[in-house]
C-alpha positions in Angstrom: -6.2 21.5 -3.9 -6.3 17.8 -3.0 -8.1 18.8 0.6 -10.8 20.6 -1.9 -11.4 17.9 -4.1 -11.3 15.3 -0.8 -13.8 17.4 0.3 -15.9 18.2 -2.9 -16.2 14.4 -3.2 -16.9 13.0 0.5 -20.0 15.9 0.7 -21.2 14.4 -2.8 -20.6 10.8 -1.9 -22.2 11.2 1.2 -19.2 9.4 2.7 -17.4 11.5 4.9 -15.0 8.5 5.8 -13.6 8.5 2.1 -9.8 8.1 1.6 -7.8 9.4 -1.0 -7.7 6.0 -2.7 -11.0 4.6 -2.8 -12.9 4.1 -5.8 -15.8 6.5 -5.7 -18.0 3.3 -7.1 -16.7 0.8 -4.5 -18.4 3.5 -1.9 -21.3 3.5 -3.4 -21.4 6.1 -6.2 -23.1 6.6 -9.5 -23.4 9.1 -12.2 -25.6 11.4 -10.1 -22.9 11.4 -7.7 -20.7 12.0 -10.4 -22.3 15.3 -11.8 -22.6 16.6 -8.4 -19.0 16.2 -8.3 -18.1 17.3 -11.8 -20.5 20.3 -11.1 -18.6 21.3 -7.4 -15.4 21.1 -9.2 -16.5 23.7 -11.9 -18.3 25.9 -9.0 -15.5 25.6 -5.9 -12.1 25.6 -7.5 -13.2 27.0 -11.6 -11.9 23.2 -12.9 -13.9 21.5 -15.8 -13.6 17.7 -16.3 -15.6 15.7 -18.8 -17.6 12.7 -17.2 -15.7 10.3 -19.4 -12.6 11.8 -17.3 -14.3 11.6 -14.1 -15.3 7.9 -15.0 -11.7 6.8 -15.2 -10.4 8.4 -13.1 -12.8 7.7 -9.8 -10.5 8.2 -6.4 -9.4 11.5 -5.2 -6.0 10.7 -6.1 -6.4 9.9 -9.2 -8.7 12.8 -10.1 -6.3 15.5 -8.6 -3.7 14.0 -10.4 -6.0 14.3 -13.9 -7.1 18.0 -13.4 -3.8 18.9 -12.0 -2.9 20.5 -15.7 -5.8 22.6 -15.9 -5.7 23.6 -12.5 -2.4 25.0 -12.7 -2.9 26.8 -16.5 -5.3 28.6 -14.3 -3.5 29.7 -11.3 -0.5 31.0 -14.2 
């Protein structure tokens, strides 16, 4: 899962040298960005995650740890 989301988020940051800890802002993002993302996640791996969500929790890291939950309710 946290390849998918590495990937989901470098295509939509248009930064394909993102690492697992940087902070999707620091790179350059916005809320567009943040949709696209938000949108991906809900099309590629069936997750949903509220923008405020997203917001806070803006590195790959950080946002595979926060849909982790949901993503596992799902595969049980």
């Amino acid at each position: 899962m946290l390849n998918a989301i590495h990937e989901i988020c470098a295509k939509a940051l248009d930064y394909p040298q993102l690492k697992l800890d940087d902070d999707f802002f620091d790179v350059g993002g916005h809320s567009l960005m943040m949709a696209e993302i938000q949108r991906q996640l809900h099309e590629e791996l069936k997750v949903q995650i509220d923008m405020e969500s997203l917001f806070r929790n803006s590195s790959v890291i950080q946002l595979s740890k926060a849909i982790q939950p949901s993503f596992s309710q799902q595969a049980g």
